[in-house]
PDB file of N, CA, C, O and CB in Angstrom:
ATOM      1  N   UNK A   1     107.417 121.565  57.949  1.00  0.00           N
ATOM      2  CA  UNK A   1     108.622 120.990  57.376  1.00  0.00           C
ATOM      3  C   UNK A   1     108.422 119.496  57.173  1.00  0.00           C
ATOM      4  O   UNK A   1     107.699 118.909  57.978  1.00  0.00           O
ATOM      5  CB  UNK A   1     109.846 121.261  58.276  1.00  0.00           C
ATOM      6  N   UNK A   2     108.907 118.919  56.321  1.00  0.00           N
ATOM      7  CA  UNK A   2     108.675 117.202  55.789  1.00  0.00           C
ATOM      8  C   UNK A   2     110.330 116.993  55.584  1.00  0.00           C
ATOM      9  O   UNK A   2     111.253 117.192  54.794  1.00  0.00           O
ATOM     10  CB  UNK A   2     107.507 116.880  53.914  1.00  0.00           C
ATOM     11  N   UNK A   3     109.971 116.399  56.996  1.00  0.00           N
ATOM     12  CA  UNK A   3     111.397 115.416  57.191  1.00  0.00           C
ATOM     13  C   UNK A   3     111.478 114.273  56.545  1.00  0.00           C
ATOM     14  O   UNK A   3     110.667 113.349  56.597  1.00  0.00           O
ATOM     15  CB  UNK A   3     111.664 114.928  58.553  1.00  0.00           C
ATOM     16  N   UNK A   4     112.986 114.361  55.600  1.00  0.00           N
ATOM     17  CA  UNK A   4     113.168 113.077  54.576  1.00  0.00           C
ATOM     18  C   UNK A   4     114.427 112.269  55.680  1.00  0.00           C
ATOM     19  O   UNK A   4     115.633 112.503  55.758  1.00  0.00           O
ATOM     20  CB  UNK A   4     113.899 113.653  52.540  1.00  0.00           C
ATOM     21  N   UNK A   5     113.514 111.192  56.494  1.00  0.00           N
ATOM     22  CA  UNK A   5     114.247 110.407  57.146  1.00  0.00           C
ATOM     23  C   UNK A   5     115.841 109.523  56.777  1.00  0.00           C
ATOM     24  O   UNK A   5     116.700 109.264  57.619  1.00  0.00           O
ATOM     25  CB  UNK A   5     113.295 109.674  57.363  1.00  0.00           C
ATOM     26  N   UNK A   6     115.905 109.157  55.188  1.00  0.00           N
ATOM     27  CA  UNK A   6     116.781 108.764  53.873  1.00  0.00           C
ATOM     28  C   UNK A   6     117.748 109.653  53.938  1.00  0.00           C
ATOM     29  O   UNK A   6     118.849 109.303  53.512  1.00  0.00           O
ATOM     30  CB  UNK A   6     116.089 108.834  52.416  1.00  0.00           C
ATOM     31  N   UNK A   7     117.594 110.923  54.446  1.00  0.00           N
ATOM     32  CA  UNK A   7     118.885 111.943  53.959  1.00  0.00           C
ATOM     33  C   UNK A   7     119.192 112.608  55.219  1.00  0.00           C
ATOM     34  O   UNK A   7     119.740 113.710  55.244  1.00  0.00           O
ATOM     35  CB  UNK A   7     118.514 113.198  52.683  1.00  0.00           C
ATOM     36  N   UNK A   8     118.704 111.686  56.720  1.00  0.00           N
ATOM     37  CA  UNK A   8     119.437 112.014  58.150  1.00  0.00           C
ATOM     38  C   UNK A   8     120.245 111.115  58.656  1.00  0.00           C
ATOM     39  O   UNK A   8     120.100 109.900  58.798  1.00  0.00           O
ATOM     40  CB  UNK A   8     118.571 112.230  59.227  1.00  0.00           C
ATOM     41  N   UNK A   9     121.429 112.083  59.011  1.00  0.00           N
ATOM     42  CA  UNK A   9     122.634 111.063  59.799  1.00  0.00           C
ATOM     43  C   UNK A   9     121.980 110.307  60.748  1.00  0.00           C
ATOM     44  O   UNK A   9     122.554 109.219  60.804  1.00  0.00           O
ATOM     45  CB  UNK A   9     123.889 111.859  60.653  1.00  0.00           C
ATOM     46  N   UNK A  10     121.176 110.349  61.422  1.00  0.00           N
ATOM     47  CA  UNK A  10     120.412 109.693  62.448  1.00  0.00           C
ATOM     48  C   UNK A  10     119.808 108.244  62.018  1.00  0.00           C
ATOM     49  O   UNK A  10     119.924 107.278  62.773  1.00  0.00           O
ATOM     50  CB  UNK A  10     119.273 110.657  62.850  1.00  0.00           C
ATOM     51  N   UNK A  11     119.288 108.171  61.011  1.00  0.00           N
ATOM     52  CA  UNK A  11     118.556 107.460  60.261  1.00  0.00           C
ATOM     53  C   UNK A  11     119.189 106.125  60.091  1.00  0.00           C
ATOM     54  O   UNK A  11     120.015 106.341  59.204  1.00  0.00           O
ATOM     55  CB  UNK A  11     118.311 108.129  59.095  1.00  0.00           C
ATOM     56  N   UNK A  12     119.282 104.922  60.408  1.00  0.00           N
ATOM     57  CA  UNK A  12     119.816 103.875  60.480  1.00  0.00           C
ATOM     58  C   UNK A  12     118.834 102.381  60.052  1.00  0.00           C
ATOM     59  O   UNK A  12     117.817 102.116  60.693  1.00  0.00           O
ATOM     60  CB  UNK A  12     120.326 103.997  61.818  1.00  0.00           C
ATOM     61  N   UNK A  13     119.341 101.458  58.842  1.00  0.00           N
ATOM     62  CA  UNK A  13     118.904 100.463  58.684  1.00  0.00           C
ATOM     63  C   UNK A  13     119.477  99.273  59.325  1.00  0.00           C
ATOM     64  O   UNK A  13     120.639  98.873  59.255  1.00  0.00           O
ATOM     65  CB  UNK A  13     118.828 100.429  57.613  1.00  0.00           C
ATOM     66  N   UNK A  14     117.940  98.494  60.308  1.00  0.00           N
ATOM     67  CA  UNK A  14     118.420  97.371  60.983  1.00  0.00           C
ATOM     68  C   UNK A  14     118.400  96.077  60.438  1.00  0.00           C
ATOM     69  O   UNK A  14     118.106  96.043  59.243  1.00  0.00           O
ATOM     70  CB  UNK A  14     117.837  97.289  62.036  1.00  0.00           C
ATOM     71  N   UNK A  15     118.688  94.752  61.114  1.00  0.00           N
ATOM     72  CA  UNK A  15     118.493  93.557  60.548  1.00  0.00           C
ATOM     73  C   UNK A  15     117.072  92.828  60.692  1.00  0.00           C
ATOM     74  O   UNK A  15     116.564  91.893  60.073  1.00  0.00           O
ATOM     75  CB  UNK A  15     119.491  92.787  61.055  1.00  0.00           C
ATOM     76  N   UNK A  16     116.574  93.731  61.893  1.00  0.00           N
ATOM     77  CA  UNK A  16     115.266  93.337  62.307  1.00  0.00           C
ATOM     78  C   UNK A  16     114.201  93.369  61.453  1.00  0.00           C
ATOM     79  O   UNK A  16     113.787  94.361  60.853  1.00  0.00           O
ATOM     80  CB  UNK A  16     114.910  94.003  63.274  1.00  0.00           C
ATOM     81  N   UNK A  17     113.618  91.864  61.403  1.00  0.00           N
ATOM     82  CA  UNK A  17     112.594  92.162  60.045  1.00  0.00           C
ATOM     83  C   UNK A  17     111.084  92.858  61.010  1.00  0.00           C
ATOM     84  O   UNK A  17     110.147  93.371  60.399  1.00  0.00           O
ATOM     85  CB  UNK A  17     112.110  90.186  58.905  1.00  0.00           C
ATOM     86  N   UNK A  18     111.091  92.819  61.531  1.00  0.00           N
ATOM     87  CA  UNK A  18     109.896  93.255  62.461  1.00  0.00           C
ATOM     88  C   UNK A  18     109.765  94.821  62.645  1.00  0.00           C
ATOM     89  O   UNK A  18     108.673  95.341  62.417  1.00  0.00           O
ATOM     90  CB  UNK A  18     110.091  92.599  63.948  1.00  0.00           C
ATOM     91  N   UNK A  19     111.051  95.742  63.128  1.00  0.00           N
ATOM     92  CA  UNK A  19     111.819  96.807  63.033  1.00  0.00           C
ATOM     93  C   UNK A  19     112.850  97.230  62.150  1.00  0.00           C
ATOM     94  O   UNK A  19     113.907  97.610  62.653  1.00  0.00           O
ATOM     95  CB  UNK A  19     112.223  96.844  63.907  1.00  0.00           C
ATOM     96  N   UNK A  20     112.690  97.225  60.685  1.00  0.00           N
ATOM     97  CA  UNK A  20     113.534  97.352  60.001  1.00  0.00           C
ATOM     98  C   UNK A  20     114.520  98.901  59.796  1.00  0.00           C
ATOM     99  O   UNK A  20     115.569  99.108  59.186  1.00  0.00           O
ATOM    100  CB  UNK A  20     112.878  96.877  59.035  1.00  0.00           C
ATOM    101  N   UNK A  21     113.612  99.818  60.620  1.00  0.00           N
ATOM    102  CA  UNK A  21     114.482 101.089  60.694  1.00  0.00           C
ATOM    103  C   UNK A  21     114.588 101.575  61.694  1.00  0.00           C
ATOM    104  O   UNK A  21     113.875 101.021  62.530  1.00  0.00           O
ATOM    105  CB  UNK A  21     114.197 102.051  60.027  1.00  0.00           C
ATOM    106  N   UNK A  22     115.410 102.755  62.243  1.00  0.00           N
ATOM    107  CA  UNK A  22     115.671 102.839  63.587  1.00  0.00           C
ATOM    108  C   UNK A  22     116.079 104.516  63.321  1.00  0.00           C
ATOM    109  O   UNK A  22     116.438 104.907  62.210  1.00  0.00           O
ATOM    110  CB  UNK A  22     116.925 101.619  64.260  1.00  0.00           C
ATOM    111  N   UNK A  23     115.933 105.668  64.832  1.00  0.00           N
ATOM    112  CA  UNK A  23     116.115 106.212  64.778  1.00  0.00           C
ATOM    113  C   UNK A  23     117.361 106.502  65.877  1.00  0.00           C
ATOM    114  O   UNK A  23     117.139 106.396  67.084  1.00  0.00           O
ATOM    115  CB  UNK A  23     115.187 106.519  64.517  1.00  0.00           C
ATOM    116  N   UNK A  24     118.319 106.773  65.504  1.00  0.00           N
ATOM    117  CA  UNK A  24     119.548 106.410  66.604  1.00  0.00           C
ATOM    118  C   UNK A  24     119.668 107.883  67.464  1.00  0.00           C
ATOM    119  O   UNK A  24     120.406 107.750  68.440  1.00  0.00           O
ATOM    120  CB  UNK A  24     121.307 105.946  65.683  1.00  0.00           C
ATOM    121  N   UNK A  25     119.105 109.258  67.316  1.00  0.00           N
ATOM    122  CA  UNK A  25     118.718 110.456  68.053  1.00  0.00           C
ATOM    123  C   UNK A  25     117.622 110.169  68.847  1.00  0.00           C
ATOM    124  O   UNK A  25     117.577 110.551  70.016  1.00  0.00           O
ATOM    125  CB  UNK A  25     118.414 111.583  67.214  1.00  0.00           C
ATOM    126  N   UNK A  26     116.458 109.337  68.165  1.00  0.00           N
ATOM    127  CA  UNK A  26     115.763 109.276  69.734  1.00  0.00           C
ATOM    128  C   UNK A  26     115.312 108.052  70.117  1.00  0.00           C
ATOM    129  O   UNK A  26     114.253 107.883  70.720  1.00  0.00           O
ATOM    130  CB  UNK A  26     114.506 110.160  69.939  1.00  0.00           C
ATOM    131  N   UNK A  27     116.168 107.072  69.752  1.00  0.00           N
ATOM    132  CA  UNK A  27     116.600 105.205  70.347  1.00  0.00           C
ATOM    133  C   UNK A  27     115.087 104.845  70.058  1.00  0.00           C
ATOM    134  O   UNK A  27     114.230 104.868  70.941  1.00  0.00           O
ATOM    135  CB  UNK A  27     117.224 104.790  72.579  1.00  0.00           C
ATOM    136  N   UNK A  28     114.922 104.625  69.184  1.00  0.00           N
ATOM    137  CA  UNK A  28     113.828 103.831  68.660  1.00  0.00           C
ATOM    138  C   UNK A  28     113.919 102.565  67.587  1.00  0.00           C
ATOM    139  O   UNK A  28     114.798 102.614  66.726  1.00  0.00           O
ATOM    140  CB  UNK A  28     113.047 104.776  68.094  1.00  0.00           C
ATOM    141  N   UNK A  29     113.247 101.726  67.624  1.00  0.00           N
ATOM    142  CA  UNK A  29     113.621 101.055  66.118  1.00  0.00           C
ATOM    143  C   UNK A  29     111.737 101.191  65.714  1.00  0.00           C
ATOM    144  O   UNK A  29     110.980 101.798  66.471  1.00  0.00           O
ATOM    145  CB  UNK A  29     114.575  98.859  66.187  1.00  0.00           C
ATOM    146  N   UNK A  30     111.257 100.517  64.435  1.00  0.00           N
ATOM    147  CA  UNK A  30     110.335 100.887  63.620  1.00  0.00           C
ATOM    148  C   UNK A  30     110.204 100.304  62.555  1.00  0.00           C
ATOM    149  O   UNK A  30     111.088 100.088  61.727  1.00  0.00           O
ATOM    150  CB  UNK A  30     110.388 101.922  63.390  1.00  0.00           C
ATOM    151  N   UNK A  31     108.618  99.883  62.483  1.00  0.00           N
ATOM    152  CA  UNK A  31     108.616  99.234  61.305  1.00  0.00           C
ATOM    153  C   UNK A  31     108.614 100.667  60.248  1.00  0.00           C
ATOM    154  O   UNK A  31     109.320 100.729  59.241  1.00  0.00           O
ATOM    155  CB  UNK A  31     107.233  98.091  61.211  1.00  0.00           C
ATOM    156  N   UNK A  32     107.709 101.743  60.684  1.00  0.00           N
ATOM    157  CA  UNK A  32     107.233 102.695  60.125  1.00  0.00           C
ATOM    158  C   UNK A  32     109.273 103.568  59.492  1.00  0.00           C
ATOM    159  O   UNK A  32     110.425 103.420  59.902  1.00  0.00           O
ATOM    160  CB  UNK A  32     105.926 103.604  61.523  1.00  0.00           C
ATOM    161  N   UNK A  33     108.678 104.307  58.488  1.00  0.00           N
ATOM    162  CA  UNK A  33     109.318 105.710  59.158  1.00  0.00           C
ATOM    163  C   UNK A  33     109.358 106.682  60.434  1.00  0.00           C
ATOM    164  O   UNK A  33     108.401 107.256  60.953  1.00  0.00           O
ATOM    165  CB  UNK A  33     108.996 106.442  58.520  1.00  0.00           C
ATOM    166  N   UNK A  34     110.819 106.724  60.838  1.00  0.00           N
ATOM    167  CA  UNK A  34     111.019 106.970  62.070  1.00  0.00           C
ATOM    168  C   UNK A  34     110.576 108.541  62.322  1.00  0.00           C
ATOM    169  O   UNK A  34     110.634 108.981  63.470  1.00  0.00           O
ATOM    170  CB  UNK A  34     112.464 106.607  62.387  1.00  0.00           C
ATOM    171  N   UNK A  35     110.067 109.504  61.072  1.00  0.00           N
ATOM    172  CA  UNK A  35     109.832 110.736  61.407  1.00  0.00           C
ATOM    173  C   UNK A  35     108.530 110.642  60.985  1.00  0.00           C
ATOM    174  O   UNK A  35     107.978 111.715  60.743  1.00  0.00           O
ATOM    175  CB  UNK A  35     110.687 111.797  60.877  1.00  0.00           C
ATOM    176  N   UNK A  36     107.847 109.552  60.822  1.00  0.00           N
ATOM    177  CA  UNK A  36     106.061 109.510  60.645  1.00  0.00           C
ATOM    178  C   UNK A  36     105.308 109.390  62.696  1.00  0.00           C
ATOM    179  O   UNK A  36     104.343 109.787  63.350  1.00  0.00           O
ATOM    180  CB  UNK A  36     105.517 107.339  59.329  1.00  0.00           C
ATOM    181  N   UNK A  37     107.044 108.276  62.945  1.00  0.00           N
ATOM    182  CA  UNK A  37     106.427 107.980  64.342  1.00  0.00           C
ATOM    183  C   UNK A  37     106.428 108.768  65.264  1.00  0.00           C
ATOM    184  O   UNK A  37     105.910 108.452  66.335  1.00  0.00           O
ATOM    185  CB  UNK A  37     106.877 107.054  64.921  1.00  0.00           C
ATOM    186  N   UNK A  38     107.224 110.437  65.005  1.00  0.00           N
ATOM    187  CA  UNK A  38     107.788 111.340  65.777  1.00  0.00           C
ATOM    188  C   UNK A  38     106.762 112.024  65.701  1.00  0.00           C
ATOM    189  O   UNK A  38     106.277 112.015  66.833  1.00  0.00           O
ATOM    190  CB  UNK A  38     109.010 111.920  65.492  1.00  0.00           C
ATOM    191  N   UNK A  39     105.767 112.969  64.634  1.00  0.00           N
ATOM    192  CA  UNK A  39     105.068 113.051  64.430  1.00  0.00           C
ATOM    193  C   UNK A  39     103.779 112.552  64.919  1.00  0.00           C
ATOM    194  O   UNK A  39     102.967 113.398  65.293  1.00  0.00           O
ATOM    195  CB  UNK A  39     105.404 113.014  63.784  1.00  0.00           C
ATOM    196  N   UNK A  40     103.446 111.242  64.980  1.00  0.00           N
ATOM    197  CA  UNK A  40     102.304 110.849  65.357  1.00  0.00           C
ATOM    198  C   UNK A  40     102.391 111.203  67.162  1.00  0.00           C
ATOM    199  O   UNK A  40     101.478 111.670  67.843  1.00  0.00           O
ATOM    200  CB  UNK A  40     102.100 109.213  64.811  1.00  0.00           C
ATOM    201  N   UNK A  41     103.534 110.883  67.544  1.00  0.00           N
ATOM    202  CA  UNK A  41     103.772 110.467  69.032  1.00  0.00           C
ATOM    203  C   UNK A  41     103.529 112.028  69.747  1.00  0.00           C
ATOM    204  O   UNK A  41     103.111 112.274  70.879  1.00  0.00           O
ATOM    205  CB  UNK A  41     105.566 109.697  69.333  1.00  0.00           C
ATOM    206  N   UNK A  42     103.871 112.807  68.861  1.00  0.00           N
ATOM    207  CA  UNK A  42     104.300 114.326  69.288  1.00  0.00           C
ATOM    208  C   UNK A  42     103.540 115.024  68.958  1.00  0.00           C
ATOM    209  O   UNK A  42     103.311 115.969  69.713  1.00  0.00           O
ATOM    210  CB  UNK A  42     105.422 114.919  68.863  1.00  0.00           C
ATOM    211  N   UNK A  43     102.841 114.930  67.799  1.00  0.00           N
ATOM    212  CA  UNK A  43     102.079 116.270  67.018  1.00  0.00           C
ATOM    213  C   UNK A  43     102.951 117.366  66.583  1.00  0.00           C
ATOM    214  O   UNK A  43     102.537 118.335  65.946  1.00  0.00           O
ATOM    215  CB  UNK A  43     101.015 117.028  67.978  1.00  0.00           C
ATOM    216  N   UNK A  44     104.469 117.145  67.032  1.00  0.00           N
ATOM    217  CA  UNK A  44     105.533 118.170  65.863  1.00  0.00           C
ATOM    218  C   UNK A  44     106.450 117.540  65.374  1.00  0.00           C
ATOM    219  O   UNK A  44     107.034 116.660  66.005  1.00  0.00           O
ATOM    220  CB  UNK A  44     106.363 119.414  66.400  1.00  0.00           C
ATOM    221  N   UNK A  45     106.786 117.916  64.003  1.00  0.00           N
ATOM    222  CA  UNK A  45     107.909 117.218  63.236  1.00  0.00           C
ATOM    223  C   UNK A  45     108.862 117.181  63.975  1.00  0.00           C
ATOM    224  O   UNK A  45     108.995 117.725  65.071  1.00  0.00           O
ATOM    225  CB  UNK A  45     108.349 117.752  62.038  1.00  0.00           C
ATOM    226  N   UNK A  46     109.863 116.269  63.174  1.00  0.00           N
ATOM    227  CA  UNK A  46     110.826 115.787  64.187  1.00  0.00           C
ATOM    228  C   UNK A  46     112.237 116.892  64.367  1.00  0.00           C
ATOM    229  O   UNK A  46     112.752 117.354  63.349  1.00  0.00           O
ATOM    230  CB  UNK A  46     111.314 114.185  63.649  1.00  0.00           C
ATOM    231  N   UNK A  47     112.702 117.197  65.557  1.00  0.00           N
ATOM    232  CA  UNK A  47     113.486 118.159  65.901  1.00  0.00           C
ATOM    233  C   UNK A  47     114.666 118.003  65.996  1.00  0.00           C
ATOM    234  O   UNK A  47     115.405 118.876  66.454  1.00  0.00           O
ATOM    235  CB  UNK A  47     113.209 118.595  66.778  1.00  0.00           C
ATOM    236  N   UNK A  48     115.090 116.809  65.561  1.00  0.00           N
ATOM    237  CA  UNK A  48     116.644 116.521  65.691  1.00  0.00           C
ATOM    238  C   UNK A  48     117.369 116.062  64.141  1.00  0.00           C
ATOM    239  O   UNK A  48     118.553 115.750  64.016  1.00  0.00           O
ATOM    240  CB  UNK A  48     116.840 115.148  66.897  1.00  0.00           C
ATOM    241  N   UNK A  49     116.519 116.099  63.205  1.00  0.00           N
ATOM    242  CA  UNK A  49     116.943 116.055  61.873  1.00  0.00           C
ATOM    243  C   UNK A  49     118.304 116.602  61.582  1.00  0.00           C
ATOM    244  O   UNK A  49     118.369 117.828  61.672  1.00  0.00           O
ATOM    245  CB  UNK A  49     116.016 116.719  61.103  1.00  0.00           C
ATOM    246  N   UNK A  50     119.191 116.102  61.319  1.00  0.00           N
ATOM    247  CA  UNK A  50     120.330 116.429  60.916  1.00  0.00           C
ATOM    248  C   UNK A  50     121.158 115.834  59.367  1.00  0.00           C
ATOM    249  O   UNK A  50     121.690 114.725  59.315  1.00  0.00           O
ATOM    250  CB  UNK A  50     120.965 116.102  62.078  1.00  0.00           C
ATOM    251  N   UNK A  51     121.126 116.884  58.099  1.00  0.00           N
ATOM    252  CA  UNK A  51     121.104 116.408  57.063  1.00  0.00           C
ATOM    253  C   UNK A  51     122.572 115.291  57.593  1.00  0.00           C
ATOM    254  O   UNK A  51     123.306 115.340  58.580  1.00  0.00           O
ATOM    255  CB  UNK A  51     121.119 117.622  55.767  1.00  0.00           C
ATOM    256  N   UNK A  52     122.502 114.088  56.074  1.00  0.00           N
ATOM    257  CA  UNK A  52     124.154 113.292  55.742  1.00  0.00           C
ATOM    258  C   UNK A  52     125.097 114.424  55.334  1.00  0.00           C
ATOM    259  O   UNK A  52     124.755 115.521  54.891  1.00  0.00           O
ATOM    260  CB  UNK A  52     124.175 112.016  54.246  1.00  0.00           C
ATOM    261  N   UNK A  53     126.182 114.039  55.526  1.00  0.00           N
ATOM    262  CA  UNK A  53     127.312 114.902  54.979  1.00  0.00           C
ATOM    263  C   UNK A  53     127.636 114.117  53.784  1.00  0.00           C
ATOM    264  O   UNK A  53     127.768 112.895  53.856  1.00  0.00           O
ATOM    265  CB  UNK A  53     128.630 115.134  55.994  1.00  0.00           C
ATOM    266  N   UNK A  54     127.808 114.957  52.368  1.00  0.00           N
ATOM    267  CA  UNK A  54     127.940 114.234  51.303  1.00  0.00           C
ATOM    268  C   UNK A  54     128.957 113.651  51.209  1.00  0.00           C
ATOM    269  O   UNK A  54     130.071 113.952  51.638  1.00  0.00           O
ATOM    270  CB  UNK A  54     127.787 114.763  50.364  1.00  0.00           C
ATOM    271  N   UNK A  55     128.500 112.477  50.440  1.00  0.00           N
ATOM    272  CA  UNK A  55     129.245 111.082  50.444  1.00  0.00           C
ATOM    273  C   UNK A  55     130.350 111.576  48.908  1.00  0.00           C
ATOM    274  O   UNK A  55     130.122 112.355  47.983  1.00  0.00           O
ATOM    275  CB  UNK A  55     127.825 109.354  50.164  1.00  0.00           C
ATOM    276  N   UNK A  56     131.212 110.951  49.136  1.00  0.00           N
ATOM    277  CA  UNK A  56     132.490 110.886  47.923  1.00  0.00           C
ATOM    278  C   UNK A  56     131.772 110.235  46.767  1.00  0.00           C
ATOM    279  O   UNK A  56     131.389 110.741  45.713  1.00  0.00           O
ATOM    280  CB  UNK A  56     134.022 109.833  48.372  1.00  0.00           C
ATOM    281  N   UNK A  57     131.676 108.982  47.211  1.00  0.00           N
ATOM    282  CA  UNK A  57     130.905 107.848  46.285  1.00  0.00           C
ATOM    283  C   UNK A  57     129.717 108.545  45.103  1.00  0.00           C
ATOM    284  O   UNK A  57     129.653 108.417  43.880  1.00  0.00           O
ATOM    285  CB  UNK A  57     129.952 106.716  47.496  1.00  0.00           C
ATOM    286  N   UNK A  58     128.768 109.391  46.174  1.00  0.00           N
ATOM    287  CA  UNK A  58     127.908 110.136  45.000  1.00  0.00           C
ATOM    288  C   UNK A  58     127.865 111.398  44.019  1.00  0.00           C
ATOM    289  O   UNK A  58     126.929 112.066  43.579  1.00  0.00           O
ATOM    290  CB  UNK A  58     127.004 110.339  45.478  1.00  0.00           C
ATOM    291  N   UNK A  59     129.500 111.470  43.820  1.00  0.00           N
ATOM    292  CA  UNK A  59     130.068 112.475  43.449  1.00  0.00           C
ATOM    293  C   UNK A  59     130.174 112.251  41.588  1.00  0.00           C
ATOM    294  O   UNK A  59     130.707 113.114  40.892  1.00  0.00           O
ATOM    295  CB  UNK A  59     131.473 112.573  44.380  1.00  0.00           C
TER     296      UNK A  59
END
């Protein structure tokens, strides 16, 4: 499975230029993509993926 980090509620952009993304399911921040680092760390895709609930706005 290829987790699209962009389209998980989890998935959070920080102010940190060093850590600019963060995974708020398993308290990380990241320069990387947060489901490249789950992956590397683990050797299995990431297990807490939970799609966004669609937005009004992109209607």
């Amino acid at each position: 499975m290829n987790v699209n980090c962009f389209k998980c509620q989890y998935f959070k952009v920080t102010w940190d230029p060093q850590t600019p993304r963060a995974c708020v399911a398993y308290g990380f921040k990241t320069k990387q993509i947060p489901s490249v680092v789950v992956k590397q760390s683990s050797g299995t895709d990431c297990l807490k993926f939970v799609p966004k609930a669609e937005s009004r706005r992109m209607q």
